[in-house]
N, CA, C and O of each residue as an XYZ file, in Angstrom:
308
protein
N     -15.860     66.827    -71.226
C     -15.722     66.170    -69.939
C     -15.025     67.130    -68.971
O     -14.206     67.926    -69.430
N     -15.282     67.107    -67.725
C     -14.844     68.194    -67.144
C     -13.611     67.491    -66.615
O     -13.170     66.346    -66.714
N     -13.259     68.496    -66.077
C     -11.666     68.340    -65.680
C     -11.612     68.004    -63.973
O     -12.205     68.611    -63.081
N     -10.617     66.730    -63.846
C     -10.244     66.518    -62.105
C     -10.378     67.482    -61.044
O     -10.944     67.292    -59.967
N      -9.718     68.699    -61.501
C      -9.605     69.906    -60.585
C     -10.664     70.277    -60.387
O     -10.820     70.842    -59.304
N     -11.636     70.175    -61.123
C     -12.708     70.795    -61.105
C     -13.738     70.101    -59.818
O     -14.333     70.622    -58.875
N     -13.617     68.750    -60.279
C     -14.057     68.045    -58.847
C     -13.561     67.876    -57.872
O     -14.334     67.535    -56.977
N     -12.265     67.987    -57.539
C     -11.980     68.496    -56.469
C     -11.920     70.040    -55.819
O     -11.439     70.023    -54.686
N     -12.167     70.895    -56.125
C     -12.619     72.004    -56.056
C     -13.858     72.214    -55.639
O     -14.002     72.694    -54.514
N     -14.916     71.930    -56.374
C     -15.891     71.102    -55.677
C     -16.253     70.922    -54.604
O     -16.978     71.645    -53.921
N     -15.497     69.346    -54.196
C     -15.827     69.093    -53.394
C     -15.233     69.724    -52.006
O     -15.814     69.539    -50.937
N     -13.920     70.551    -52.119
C     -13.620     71.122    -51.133
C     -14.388     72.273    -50.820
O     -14.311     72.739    -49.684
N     -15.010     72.716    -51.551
C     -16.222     73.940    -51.507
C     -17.452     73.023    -50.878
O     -17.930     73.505    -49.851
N     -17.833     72.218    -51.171
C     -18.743     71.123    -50.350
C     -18.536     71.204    -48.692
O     -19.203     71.783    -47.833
N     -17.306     70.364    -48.602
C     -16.835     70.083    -47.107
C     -16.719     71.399    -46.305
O     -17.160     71.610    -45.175
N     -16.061     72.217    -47.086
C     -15.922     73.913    -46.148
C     -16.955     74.488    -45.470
O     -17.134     74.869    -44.313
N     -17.751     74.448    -46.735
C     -19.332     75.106    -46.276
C     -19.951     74.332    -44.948
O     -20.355     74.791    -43.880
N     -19.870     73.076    -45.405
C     -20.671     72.176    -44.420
C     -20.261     72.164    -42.996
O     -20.979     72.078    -42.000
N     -19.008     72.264    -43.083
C     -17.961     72.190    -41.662
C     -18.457     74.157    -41.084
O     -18.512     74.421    -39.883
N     -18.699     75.070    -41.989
C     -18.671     76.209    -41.235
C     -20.348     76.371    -40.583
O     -20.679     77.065    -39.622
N     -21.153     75.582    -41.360
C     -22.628     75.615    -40.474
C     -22.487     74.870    -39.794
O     -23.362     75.121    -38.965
N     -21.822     73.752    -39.357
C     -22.409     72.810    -38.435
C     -21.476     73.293    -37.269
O     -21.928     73.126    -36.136
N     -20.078     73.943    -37.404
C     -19.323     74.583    -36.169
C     -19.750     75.915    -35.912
O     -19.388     76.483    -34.881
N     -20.465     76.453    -36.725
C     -21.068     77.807    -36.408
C     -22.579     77.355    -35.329
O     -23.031     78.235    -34.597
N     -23.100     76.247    -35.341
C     -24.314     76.274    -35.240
C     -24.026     75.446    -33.383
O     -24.724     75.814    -32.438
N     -22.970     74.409    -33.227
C     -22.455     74.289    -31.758
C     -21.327     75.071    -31.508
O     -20.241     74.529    -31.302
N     -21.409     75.821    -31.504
C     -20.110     76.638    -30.480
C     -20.459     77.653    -30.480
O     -20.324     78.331    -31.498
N     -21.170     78.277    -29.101
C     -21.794     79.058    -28.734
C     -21.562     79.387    -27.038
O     -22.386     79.952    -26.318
N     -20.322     78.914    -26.656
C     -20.385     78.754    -25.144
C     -19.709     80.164    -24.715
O     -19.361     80.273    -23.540
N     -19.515     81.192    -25.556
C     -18.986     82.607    -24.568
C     -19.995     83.643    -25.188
O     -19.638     84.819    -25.118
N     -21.523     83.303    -25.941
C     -22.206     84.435    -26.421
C     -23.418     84.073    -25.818
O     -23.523     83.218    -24.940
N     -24.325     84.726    -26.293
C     -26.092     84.372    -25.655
C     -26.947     85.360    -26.856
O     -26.571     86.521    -27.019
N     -27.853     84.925    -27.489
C     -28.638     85.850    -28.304
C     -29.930     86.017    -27.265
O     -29.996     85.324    -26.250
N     -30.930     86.978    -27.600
C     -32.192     87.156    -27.045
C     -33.030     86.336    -26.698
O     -33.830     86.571    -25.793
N     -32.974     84.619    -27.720
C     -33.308     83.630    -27.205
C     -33.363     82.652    -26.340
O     -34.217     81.825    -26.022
N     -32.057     82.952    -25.945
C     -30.891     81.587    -24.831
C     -31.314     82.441    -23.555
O     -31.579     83.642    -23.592
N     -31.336     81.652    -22.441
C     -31.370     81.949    -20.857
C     -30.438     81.425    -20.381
O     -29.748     80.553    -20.910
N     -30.293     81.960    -19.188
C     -29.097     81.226    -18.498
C     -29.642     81.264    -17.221
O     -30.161     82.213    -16.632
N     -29.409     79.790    -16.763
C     -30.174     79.712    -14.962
C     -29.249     78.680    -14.480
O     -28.298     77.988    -14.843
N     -29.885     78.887    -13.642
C     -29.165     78.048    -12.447
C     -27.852     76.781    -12.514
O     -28.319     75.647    -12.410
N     -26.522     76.826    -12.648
C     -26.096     75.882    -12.791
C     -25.198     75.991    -14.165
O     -24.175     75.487    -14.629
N     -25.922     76.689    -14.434
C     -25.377     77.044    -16.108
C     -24.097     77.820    -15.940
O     -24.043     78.352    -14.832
N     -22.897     78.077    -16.818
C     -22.330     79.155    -17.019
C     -21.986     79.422    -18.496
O     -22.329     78.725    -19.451
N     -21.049     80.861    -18.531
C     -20.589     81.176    -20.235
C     -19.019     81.268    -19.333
O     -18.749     81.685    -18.207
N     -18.109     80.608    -20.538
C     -16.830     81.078    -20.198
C     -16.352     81.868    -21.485
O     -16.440     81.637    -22.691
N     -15.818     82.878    -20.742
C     -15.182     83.756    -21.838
C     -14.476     83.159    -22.972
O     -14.248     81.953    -23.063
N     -14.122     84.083    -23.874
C     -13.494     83.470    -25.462
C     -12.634     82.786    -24.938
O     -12.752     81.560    -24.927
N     -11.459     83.475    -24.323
C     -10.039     83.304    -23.835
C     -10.015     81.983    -22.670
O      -8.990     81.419    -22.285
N     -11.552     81.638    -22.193
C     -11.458     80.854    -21.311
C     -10.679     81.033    -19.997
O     -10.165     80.165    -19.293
N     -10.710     82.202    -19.855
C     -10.214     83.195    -18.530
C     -11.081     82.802    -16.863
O     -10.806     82.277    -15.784
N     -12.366     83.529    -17.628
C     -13.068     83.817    -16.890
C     -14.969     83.231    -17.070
O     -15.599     83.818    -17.950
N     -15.601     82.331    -16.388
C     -16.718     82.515    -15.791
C     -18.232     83.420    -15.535
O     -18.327     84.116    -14.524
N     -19.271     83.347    -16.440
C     -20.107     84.024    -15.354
C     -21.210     83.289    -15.409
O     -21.591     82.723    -16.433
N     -21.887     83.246    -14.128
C     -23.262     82.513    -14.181
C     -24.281     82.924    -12.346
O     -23.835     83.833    -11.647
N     -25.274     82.297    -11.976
C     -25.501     82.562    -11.175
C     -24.758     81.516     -9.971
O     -24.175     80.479    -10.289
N     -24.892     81.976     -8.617
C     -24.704     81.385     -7.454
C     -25.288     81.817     -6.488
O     -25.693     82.957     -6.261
N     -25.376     80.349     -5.539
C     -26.211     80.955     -4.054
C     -24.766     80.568     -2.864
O     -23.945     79.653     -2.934
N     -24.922     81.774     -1.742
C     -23.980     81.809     -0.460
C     -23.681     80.289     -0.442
O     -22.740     79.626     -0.878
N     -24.837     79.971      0.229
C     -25.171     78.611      0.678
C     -26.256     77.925      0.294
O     -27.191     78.532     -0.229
N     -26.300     76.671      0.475
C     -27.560     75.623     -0.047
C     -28.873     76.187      0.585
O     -29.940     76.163     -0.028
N     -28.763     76.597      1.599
C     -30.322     77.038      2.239
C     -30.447     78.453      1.739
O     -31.619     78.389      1.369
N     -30.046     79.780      1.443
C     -29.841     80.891      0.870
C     -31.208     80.674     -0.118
O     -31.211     79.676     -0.838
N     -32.259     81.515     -0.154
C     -33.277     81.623     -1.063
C     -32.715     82.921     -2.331
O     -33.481     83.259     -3.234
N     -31.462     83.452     -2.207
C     -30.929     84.495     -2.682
C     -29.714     83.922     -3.555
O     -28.707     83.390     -3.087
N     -30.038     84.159     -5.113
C     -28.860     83.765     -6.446
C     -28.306     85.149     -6.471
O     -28.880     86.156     -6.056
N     -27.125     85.077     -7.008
C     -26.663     86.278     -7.305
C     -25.563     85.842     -8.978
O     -24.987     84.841     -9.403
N     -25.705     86.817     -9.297
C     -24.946     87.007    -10.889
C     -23.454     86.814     -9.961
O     -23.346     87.057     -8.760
N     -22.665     86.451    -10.620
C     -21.305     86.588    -10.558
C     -20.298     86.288    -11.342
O     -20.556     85.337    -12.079
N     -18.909     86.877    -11.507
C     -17.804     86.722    -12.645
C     -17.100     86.173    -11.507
O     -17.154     86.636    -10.368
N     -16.161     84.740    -12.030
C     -15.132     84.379    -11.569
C     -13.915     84.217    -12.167
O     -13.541     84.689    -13.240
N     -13.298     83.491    -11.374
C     -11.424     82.953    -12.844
C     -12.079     81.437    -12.832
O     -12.292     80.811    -11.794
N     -12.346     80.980    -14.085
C     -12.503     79.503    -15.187
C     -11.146     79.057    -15.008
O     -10.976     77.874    -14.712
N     -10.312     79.696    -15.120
C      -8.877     79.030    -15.543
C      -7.677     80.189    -15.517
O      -7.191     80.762    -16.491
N      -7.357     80.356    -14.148
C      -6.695     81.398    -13.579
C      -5.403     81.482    -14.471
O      -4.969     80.357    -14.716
N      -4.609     82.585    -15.070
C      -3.369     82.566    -15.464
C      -2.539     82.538    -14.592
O      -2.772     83.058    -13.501
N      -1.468     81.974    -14.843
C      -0.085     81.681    -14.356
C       0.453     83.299    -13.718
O       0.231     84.337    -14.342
N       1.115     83.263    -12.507
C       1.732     84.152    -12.126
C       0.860     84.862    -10.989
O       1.296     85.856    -10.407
């Protein structure tokens, strides 16, 4: 008969795994692979949650987007 530890061991090898694909697979908001686009409206914020980048227009009538980096969440000082 196997031993307690053993099933719990187990099952913490169960839960680990499961928890690292399913947080590996949503949290993706400061990278982009070859597949992902980024348009209009969209942004990536850095790891640190610093900084911003995505597109923007001057103004609402402006037929012209432009790339841009901003501050997401300016530091203190």
């Amino acid at each position: 008969m196997a031993k307690p530890q053993f099933f719990l061991f187990l099952s913490l090898e169960i839960i680990s795994t499961t928890a690292l694909v399913v947080l590996g697979q949503s949290s993706s908001g400061d990278s982009m692979t070859p597949n992902n686009s980024l348009i209009d409206g969209q942004t990536l914020i850095s790891a640190g949650g610093v900084f911003q980048l995505g597109f923007f227009s001057p103004d609402q009538d402006s037929e012209n987007g432009y790339l841009g980096i901003w501050y997401y969440n300016r530091p203190p000082g």
